[in-house]
VEXMI-308572 format. One line per 10 residues: number of its first residue (from 1); their letters; for each residue x, y, z of C-alpha. Coordinates in steps of 0.05 Angstrom, whole numbers, plus 5000, padded with zeros to 4 digits. Layout:
VEXMI-308572
NUM) a) X Y Z  ...;
This chain:
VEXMI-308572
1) xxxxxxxxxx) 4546 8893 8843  4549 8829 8804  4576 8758 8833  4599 8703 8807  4626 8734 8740  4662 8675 8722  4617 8619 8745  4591 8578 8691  4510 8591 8682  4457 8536 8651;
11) xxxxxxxxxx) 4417 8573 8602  4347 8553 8586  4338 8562 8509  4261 8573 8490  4230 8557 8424  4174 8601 8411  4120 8607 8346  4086 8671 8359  4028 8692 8325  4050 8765 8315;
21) xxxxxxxxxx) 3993 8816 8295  3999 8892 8274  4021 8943 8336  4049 9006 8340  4117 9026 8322  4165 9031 8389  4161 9099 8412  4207 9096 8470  4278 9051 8481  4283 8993 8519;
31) xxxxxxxxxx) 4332 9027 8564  4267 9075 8581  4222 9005 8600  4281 8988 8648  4300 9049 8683  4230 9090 8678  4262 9135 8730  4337 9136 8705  4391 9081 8718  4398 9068 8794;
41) xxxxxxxxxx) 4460 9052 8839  4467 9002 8894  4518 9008 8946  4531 8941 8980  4559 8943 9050  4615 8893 9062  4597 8846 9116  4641 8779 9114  4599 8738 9152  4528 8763 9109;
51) xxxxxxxxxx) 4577 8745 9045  4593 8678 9060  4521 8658 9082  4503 8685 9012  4551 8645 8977  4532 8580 9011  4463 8591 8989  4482 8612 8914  4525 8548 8914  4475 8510 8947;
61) xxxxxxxxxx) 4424 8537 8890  4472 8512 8832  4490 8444 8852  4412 8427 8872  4400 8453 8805  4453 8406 8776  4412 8346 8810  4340 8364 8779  4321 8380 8838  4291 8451 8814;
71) xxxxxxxxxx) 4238 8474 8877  4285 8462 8929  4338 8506 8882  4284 8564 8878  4287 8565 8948  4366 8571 8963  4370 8629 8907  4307 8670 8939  4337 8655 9008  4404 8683 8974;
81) xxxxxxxxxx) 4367 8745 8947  4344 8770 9015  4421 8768 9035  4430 8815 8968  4372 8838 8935  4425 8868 8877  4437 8787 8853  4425 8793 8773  4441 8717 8759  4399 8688 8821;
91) xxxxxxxxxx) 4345 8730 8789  4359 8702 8723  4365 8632 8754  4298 8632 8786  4264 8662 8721  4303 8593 8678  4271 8552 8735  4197 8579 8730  4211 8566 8655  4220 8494 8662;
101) xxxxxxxxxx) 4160 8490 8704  4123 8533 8653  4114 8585 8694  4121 8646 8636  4077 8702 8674  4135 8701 8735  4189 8680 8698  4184 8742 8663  4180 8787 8725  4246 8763 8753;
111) xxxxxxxxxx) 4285 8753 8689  4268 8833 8681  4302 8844 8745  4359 8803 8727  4376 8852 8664  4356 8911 8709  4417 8890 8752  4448 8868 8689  4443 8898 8624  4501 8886 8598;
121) xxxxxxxxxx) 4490 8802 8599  4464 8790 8533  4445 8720 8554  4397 8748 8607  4370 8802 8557  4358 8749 8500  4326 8701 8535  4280 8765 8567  4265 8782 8497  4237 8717 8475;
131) xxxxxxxxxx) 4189 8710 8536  4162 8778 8520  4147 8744 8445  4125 8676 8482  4080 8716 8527  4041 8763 8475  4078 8825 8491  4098 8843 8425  4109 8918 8428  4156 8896 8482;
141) xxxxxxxxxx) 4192 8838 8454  4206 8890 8384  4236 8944 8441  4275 8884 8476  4305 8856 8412  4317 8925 8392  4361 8936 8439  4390 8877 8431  4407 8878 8368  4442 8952 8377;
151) xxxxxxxxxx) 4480 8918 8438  4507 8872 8397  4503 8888 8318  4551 8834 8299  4505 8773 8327  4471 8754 8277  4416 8697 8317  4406 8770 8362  4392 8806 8281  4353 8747 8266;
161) xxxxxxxxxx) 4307 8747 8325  4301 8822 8308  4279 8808 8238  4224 8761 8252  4192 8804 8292  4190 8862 8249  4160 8816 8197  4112 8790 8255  4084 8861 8260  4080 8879 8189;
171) xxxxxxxxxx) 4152 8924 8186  4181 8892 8117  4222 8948 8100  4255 8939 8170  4250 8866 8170  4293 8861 8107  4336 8919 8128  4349 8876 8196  4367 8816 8149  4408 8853 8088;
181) xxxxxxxxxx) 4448 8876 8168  4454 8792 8174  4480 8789 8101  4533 8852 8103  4565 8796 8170  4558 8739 8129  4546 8741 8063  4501 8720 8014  4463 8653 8026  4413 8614 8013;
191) xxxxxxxxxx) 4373 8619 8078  4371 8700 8081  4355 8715 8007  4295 8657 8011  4272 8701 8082  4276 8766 8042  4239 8735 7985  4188 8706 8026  4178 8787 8068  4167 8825 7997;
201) xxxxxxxxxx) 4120 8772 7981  4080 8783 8043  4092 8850 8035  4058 8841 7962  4118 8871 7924  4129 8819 7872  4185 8856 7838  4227 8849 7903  4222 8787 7909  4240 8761 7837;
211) xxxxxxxxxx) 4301 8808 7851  4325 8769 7914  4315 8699 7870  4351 8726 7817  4412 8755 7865  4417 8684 7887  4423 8657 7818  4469 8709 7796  4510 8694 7855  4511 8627 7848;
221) xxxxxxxxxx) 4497 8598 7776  4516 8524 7769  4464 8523 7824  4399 8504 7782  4354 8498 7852  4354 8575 7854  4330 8571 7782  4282 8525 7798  4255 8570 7859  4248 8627 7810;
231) xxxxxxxxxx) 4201 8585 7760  4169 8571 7817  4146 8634 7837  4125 8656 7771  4079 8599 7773  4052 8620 7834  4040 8695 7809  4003 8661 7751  4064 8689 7704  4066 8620 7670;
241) xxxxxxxxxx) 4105 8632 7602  4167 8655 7648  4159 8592 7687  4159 8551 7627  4211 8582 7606  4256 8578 7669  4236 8508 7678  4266 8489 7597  4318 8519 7616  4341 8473 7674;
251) xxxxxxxxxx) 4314 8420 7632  4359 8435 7580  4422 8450 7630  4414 8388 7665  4366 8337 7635  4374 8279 7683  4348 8332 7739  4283 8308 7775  4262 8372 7811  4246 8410 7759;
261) xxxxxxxxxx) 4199 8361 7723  4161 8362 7794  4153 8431 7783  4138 8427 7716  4079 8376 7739  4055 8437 7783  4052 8476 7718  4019 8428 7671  3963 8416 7735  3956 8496 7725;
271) xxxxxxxxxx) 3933 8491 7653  3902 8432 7669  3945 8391 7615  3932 8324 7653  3982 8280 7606  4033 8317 7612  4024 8327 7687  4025 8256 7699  4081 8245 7651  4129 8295 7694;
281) xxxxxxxxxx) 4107 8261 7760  4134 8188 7730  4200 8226 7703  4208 8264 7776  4189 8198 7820  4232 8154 7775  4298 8207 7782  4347 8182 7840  4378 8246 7847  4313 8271 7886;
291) xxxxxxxxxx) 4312 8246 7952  4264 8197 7979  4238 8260 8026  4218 8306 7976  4182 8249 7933  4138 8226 7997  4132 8298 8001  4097 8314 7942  4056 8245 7935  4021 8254 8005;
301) xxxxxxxxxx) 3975 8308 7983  3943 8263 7931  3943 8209 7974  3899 8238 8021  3848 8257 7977  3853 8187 7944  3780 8184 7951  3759 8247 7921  3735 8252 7851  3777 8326 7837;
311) xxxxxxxxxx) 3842 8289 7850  3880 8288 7791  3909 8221 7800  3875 8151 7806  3890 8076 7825  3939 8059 7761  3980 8122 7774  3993 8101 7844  4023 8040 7819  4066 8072 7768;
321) xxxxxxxxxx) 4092 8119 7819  4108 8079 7874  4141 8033 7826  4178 8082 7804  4208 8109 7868  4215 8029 7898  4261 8027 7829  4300 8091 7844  4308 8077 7914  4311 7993 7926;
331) xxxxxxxxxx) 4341 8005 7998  4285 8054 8027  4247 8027 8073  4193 8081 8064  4166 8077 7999  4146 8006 8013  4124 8030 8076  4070 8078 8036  4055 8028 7991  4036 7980 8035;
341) xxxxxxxxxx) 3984 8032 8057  3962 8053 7996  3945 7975 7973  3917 7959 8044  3863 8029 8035  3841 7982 7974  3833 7922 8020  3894 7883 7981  3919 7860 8048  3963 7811 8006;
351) xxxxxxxxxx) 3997 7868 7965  4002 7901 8028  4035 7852 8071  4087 7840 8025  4112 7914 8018  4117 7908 8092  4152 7854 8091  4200 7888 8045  4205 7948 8088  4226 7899 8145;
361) xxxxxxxxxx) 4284 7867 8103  4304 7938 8091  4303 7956 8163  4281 7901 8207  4291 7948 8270  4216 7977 8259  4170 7956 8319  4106 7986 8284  4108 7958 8219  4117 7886 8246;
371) xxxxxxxxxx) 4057 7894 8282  4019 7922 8211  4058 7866 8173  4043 7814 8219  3966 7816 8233  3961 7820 8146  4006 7761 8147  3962 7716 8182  3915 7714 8128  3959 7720 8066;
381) xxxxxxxxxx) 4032 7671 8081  4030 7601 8095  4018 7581 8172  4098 7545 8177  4134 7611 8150  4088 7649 8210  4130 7615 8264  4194 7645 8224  4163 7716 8217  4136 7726 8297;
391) xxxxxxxxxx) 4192 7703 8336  4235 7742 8298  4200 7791 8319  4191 7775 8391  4269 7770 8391  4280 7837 8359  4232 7873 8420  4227 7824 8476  4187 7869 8528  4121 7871 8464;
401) xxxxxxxxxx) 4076 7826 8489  4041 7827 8425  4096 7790 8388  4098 7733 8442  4021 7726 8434  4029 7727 8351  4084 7676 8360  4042 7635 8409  3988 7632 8352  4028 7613 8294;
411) xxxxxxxxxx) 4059 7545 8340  3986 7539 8348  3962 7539 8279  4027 7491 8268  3994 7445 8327  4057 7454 8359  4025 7466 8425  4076 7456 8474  4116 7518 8437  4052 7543 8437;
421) xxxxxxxxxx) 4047 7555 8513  4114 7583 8529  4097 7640 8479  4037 7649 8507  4057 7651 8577  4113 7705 8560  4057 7736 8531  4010 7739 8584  4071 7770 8632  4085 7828 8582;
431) xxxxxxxxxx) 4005 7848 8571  3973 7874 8643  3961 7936 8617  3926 7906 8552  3873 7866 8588  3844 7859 8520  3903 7817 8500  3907 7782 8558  3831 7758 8558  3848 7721 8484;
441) xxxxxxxxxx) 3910 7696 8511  3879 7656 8564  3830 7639 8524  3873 7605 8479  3913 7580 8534  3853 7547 8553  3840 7513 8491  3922 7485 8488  3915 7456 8554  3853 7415 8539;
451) xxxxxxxxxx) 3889 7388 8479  3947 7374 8524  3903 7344 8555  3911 7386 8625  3836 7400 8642  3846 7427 8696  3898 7483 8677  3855 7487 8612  3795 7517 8663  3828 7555 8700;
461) xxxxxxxxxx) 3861 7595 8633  3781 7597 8616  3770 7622 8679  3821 7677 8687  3805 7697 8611  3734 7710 8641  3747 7750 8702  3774 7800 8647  3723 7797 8601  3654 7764 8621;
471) xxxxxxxxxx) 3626 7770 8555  3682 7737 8511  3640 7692 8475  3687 7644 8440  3716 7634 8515  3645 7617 8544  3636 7569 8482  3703 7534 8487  3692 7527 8567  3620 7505 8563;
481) xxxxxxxxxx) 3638 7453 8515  3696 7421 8539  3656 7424 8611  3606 7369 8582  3663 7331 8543  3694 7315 8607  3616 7316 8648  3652 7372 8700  3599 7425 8728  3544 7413 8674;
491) xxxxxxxxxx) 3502 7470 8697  3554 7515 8689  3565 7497 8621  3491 7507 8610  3492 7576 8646  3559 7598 8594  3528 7572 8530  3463 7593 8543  3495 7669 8548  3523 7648 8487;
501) xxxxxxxxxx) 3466 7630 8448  3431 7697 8478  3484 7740 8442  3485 7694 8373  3427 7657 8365  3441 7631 8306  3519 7602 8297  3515 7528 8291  3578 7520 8330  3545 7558 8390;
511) xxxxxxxxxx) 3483 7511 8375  3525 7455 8375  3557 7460 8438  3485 7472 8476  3453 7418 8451  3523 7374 8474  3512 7404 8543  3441 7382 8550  3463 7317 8517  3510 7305 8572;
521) xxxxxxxxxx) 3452 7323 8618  3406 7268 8590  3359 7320 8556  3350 7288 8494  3286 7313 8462  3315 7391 8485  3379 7366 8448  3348 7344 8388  3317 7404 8380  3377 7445 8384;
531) xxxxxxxxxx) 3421 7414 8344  3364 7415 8286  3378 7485 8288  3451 7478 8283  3437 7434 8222  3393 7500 8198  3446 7541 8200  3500 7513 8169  3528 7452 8218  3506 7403 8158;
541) xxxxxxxxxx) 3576 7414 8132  3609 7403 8201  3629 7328 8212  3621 7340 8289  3562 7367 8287  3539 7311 8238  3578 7266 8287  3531 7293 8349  3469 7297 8305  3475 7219 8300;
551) xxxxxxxxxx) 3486 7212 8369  3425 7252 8400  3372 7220 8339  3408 7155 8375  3392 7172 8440  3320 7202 8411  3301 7123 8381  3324 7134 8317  3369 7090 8297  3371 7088 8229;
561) xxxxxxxxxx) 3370 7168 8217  3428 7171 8264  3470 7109 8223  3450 7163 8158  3493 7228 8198  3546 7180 8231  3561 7159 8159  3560 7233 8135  3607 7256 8182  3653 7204 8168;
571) xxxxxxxxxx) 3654 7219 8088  3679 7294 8112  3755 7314 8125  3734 7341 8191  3767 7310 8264  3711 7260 8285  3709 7213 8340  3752 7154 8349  3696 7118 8369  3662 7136 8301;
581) xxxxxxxxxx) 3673 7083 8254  3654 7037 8311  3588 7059 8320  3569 7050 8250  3605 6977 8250  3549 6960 8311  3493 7017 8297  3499 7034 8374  3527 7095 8404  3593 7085 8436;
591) xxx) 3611 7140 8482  3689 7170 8474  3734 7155 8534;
């Protein structure tokens, strides 16, 4: 006995992709796999009190079901099933449950006692049929679907179900018989004929499957795609003077469409006429009536085998293409999109940052390609329009840390510190789960708030940066050095640089700041031999380290070398001392306040 006819049921729909191989043909019914035994009666003994518990729990089942709360709804419905064991739709509401939990193996053993008690719910019996095909039972899901499909001839998503698995298991002839069943409900259309087509091709019956192409153009001739299918298929059977001859004929019916000269470019790549192939490519990418889609489509193939030497197409062609679709389609965010790729592969981060930049005045609601556009932008647009470009950006997604830092940088750059920090700051909040991030940040918050001349906040950002990241060099530099500027915890600073200087012996920055530290710690004749190394490795064109070479030869006796760097470093455009031109007016060394 069934209850509940008229409540309303959630049905689970499942998407499967089977892999379907050969099996036998179904030698028994479905009815048979059912009722092994013969269809069986239940007689249900009225007891009100044993009914109303029963619908409390069904009830109770439904509305916990409602809430998401699926184990606790599992429970009610089995609890209602031992009050009547005859309950098709608690059956089929427990199977929908182990679904959703992914439970297929038991799903399927209670949603084949749900059709048992019900075989005349199609609902329960489809959704039966497609586990069978989701769990591997094939000769099973044909006998289900079967069934189905004689249950209820006039469905046509039950015929079509039906259909695929005949072609899963090698039936053609009854796969296209199931689908001609679809047509005689609906008529002829483009979905079923391209199925049929594509089951006598698998089938290897070539002459079937030109007749189901040719049906559709007969049926519908202003329709050139169909045409254009048909060419296609002779080019694929290698029957290339039809296809040239289907494709002229489009060509000549419609000769601004773009399709066909893609296809055509298929067939020219076939005799390997390479002008010609390239020529229909321009004509197809340059046509806007073929959708943005299909052209991405077709150039993706080449572009990832842009590095091979059998691809057909090479750097200039590229160009012409993507120019060609940017032309046909100026508000498509997309083909700018690719081309900034494509240019970037090359390394022409310049090129490539401003086709992002174009995508984003396309479409400016595209959290990815700021990120791609930004970190080329850096390098390749000046430093002021940066400030422009990242807080847009931070504005557009305020919880992506990564824009706050970017915009942080660019005030930097701008020495607009103070703008600088509250960037930076919002940054730092949005990043705990990118310590990575957050390690630079502080870093760089360190370096603001010496210039800001807050050295104490300054080492504490330096030392926060390093509880992340021990090993961040550039941190340890900046920390070490700005240690001895102010002559705070010297042997720290020692300790940090000399990591430093363990990692990259030889950057004359890194040199620099060691042989300041062990300036600061009155080691001149260690210092001066430091810094010569700087000078060795590049610091001769630094007019700090110039600056400090003067100052430790000074400190070393020798007077008139040092009044020789002093002046050096003051003929250079670098940010010297104040004290600077000072100590070559008195050719003494005048420490900075």
């Amino acid at each position: 006995m069934n209850y509940f006819k008229n409540a309303l049921y959630s049905f689970f729909i499942l998407v499967v992709v089977a892999s379907c191989g050969s099996t036998k043909k179904a030698s028994t019914s479905f009815e048979d796999v059912l009722y092994p035994t013969g269809r069986f009666f239940t007689i249900k003994h009225q007891d009100e009190f044993v009914q109303r518990r029963f619908e409390y729990l069904f009830l109770e089942g439904n509305r916990l079901k409602m809430m998401g709360d699926l184990g606790n709804s599992a429970l009610y419905y089995t609890e209602a099933l031992k009050l009547d064991s005859t309950c098709a739709t608690c059956y089929f509401e427990i199977g929908n449950l182990l679904i959703q939990s992914r439970d297929f193996e038991n799903a399927e053993n209670y949603l084949f006692k749900a059709v048992q008690y019900d075989p005349t719910n199609e609902f329960f019996l489809s959704l039966l049929s497609k586990l069978y095909l989701h769990n591997d039972k094939i000769e099973l899901a044909l006998k289900s679907a079967l069934y189905l499909a004689d249950q209820y001839p006039t469905n046509p998503e039950y015929l079509y179900h039906l259909s695929q698995i005949q072609y899963g298991v090698g039936q053609y002839q009854a796969s296209v018989n199931t689908l001609n069943r679809i047509e005689s409900l609906v008529g002829i259309n483009e979905m079923l004929s391209l199925e049929k087509h594509s089951v006598w091709v698998a089938a290897n019956k070539p002459k079937l499957a030109e007749q189901e192409l040719t049906k559709l153009i007969n049926t519908y001739p202003a329709n050139l795609v169909y045409r254009i299918y048909l060419g296609d298929f002779y080019t694929q059977t290698n029957q290339l003077p039809k296809a040239y001859q289907v494709y002229n004929d489009v060509r000549l019916r419609d000769p601004q469409n773009g399709q066909v000269h893609f296809s055509l470019a298929n067939y020219y790549l076939n005799q390997r006429d390479s002008a010609n192939f390239k020529s229909s490519l321009k004509t197809a990418f340059s046509s806007s009536n073929v959708d943005i889609e299909s052209k991405i489509q077709r150039i993706i193939p080449f572009l990832m085998s842009i590095d091979s030497k059998e691809n057909p197409l090479g750097y200039s062609d590229f160009i012409v293409y993507f120019d060609a679709m940017v032309k046909a389609h100026p508000h498509e965010s997309q083909t700018h999109i690719l081309y900034a790729n494509f240019y970037r592969h090359f390394s022409k981060d310049s090129l490539a940052a401003t086709h992002f930049e174009s995508a984003l005045l396309i479409d400016e609601n595209q959290e990815d390609v700021w990120q791609e556009f930004l970190v080329l932008a850096f390098t390749n647009y000046e430093l002021e329009s940066m400030i422009k470009h990242t807080t847009r950006a931070a504005t557009l997604f305020p919880e992506n840390g990564f824009f706050y830092y970017t915009a942080g940088y660019a005030y930097l750059l701008n020495k607009r510190n103070e703008d600088a920090v509250g960037y930076l700051l919002k940054a730092v909040e949005l990043s705990d789960s990118n310590t990575s991030l957050k390690s630079q940040i502080y870093g760089m918050l360190g370096d603001i708030y010496f210039q800001l001349s807050k050295p104490e906040q300054s080492f504490e950002s330096y030392r926060k940066s390093l509880e992340i990241n021990p090993d961040n060099i550039v941190v340890l530099n900046n920390y070490a050095y700005y240690l001895s500027v102010v002559g705070k915890d010297l042997d720290r600073a020692e300790q940090m640089i000399s990591k430093v200087i363990e990692l990259e012996p030889n950057n004359s920055t890194y040199l620099d700041t060691y042989a300041w530290v062990l300036f600061k710690k009155a080691r001149y004749v260690e210092a001066l031999f430091i810094i010569e190394q700087a000078m060795e490795h590049g610091g001769a064109s630094s007019g700090v380290i110039l600056e400090h070479y003067g100052d430790i030869l000074f400190k070393n006796g020798n007077v008139d070398k040092a009044m020789v760097y002093w002046k050096l470093a003051s003929e250079t455009d670098d940010e010297v001392s104040s004290v600077l031109a000072e100590k070559i007016r008195t050719s003494s060394f005048i420490p900075e306040n």
